[in-house]
C-alpha positions in Angstrom: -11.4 14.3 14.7 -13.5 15.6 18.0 -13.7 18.9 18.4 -12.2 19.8 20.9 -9.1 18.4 19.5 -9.6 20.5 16.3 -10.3 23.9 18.9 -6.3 23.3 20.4 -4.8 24.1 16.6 -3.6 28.0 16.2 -6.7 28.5 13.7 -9.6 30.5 13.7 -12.9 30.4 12.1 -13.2 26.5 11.4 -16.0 25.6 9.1 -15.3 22.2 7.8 -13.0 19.2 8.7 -13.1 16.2 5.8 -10.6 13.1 6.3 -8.5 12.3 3.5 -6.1 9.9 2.1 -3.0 10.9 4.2 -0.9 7.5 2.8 -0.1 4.9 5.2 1.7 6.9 7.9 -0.7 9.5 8.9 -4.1 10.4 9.5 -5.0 13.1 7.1 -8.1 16.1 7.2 -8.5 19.1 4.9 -9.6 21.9 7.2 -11.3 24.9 5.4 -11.8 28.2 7.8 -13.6 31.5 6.9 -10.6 32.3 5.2 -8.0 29.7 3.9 -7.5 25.9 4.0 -5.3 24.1 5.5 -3.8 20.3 5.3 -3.7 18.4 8.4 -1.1 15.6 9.7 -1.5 13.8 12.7 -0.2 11.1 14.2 -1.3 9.3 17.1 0.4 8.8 20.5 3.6 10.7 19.1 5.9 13.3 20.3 5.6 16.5 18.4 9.3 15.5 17.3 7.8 12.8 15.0 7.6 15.6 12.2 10.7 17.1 12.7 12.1 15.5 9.4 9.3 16.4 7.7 9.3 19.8 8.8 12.8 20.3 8.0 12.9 18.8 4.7 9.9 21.4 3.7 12.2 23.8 5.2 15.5 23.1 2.8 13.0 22.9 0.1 11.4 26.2 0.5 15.8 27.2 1.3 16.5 25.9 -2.3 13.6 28.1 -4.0 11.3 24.7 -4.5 7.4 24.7 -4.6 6.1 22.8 -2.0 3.6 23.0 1.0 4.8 25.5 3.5 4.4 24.8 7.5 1.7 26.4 9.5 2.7 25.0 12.6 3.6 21.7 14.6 3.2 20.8 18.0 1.2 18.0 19.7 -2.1 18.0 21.2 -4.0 15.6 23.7 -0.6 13.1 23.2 -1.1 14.0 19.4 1.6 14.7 16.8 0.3 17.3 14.2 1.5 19.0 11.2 -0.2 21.5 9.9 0.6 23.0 6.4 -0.7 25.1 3.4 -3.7 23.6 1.3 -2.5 22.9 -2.3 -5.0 23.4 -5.0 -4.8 20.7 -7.6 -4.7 21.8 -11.5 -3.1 20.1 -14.3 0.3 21.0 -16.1 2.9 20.0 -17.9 5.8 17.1 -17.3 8.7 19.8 -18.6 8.0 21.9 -15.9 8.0 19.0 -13.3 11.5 17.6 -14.7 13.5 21.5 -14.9 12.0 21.3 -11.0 13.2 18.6 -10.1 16.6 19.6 -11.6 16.1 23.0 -10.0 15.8 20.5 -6.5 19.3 18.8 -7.4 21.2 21.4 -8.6 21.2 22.4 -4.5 24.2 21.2 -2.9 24.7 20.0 0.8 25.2 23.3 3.1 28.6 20.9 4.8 29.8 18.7 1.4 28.8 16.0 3.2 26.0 13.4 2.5 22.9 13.0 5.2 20.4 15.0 7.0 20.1 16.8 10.4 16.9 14.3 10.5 17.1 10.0 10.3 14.5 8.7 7.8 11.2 7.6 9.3 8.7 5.8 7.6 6.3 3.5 8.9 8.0 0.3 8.6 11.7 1.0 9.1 14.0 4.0 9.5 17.7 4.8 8.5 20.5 6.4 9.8 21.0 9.4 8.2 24.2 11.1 10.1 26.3 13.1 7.8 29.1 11.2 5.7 31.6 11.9 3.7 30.3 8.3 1.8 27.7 8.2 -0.5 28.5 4.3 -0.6 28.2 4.5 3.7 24.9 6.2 3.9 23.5 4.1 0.6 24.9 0.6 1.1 25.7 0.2 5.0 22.8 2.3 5.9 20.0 1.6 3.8 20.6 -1.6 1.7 22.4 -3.9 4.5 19.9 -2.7 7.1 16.7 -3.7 4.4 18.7 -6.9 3.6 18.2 -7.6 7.3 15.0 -6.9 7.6 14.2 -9.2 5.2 16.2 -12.1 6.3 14.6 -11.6 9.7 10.6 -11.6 8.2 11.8 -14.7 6.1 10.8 -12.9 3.2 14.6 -14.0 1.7 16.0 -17.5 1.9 19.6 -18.5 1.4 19.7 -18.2 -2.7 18.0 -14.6 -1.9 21.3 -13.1 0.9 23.9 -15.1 -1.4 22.5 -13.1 -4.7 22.0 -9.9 -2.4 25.7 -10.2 -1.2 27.1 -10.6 -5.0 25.2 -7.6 -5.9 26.1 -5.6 -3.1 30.1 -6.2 -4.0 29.0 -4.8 -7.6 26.9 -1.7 -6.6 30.1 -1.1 -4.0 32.5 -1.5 -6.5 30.4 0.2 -9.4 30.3 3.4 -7.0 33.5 3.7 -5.8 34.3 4.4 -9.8 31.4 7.0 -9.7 32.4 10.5 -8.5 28.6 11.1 -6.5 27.9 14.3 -5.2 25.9 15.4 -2.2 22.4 17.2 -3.6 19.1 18.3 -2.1 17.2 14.8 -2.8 13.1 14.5 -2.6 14.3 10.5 -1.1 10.7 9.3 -2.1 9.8 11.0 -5.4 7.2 8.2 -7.1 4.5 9.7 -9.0 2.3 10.4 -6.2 4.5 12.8 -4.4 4.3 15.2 -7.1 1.6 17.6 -8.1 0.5 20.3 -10.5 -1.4 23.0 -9.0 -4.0 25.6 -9.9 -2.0 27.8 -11.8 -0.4 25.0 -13.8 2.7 25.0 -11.8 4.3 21.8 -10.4 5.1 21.2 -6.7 7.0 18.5 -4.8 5.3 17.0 -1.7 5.9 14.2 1.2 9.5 14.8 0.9 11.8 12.0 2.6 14.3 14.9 2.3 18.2 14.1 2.5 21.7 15.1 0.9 22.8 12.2 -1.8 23.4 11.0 -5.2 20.5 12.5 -7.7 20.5 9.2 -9.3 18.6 8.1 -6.4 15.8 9.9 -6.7 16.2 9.4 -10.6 16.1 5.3 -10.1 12.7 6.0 -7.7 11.2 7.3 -10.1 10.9 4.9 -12.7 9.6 2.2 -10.8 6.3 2.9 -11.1 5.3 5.1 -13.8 3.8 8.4 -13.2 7.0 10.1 -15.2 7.1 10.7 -18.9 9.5 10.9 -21.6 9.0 14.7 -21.3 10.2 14.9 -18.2 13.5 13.3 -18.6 14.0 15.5 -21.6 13.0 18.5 -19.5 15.4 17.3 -16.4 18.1 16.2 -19.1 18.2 19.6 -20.8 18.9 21.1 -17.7 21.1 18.8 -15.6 22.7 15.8 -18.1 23.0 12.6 -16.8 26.2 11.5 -15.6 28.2 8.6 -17.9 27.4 5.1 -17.0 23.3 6.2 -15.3 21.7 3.7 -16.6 23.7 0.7 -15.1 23.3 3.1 -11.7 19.7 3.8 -11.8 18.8 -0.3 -11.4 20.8 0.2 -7.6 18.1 2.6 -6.9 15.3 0.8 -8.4 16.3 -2.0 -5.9 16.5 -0.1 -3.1 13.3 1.1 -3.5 11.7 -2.2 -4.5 13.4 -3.5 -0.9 11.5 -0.7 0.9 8.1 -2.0 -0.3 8.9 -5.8 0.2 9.7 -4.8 3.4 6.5 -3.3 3.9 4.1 -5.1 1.9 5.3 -8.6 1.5 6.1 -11.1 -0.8 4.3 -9.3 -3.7 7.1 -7.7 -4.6 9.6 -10.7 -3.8 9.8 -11.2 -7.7 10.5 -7.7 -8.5 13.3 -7.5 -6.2 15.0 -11.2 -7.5 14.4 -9.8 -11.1 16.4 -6.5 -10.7 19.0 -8.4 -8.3 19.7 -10.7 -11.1 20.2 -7.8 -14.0 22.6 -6.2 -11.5 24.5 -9.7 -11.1 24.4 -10.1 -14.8 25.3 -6.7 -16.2 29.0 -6.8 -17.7 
């Protein structure tokens, strides 16, 4: 990062700026001033409106009394996007705390009773449509699923046996959900175990939020993909939000979903993974 780049941010006093692992959408610095640090964001060659979701997801967050980074500022500089937030300290802590939060997070209801965001999804490889709905099954299934089954079909990454399994499942998750009375929450939309953290002080906070208004479940599902979520903390989240009746059958709809998003991505190491979980849904009674 040049510095004359770094000079154009609404900071004074810069004393050090380290890159850091930022995932695989952004370019990512730590910027420590006489005074504070600071987390950096930017993204090349993009409009300043390329954090817009981002920005306003941290907004509902903050809205619905969640820990999170706060916003510093966003803009774009020399045809830059940037996004400039709070540095969070990390500490350890304890899982409890992390599941009442994340409770906390979905006990906040949509400001309209409808399901979406202001904001589409963005991420690096696709995005969705995330206009407001009275559906859950609309902004789920026609939205998200059909448009991953797509994308799929399109990179050849599913063959025939793959779209005819899809479609069977899909006619169960529609079916299973129409039966399910969802209701429209304040959703992380991303929350695997590296878009959590404890902080200094022990206390957990939520970050990278994919933020929108849905089903809790989903975020439930996403988060027992790939670890990083103990027994703890569905004891803690249980204890203060109960699981609706039937979850468990739900839960594998959004284990799918999310194991579509990183075929999508990353390829055909997760082909098997996604025919595995297609097949328990086909076969569940």
């Amino acid at each position: 990062m040049v510095n004359d780049w770094i000079n154009q941010l609404p900071l004074e006093d810069v004393i050090q700026v380290t890159r850091v692992g930022g995932g695989d959408v952004n370019q990512a610095y730590r910027i420590d001033t006489g005074k504070e640090s600071y987390f950096l964001l930017a993204q090349p060659n993009q409009p300043q409106s390329f954090y817009a979701g981002e920005v306003a997801g941290l907004s509902a967050f903050k809205e619905a009394g969640i820990q999170a980074p706060r916003v510093i500022a966003s803009g774009q500089i020399n045809g830059d996007a940037y996004l400039l937030l709070n540095c969070l300290e990390h500490g350890t802590g304890k899982q409890s705390d992390l599941g009442k939060l994340v409770a906390h997070l979905h006990r906040h209801q949509s400001p309209n009773g409808k399901f979406g965001f202001d904001y589409p999804y963005s991420g690096s490889s696709i995005s969705f449509n995330n206009d407001w709905t009275d559906s859950w099954t609309e902004l789920f299934v026609n939205r998200r699923l059909d448009v991953l089954g797509s994308l799929l079909q399109k990179k050849q990454l599913w063959m025939n046996h793959e779209v005819t399994l899809y479609e069977k499942v899909r006619d169960r998750i529609v079916s299973e959900l129409a039966r399910h009375s969802s209701k429209p929450v304040l959703l992380h939309g991303d929350l695997w175990g590296g878009n959590y953290m404890f902080l200094a002080d022990g206390s957990p906070a939520l970050i990278d939020p994919a933020a929108v208004y849905g089903d809790r479940e989903l975020d439930l599902g996403v988060t027992t993909v790939f670890g990083g979520f103990t027994s703890e903390f569905y004891r803690a989240y249980v204890s203060s939000y109960p699981f609706d009746e039937g979850y468990e059958k739900r839960l594998a709809y959004y284990q799918l979903y999310y194991l579509m998003v990183h075929l999508n991505k990353f390829g055909s190491s997760y082909a098997g993974s996604v025919s595995a979980t297609m097949s328990k849904i086909a076969n569940e009674n």
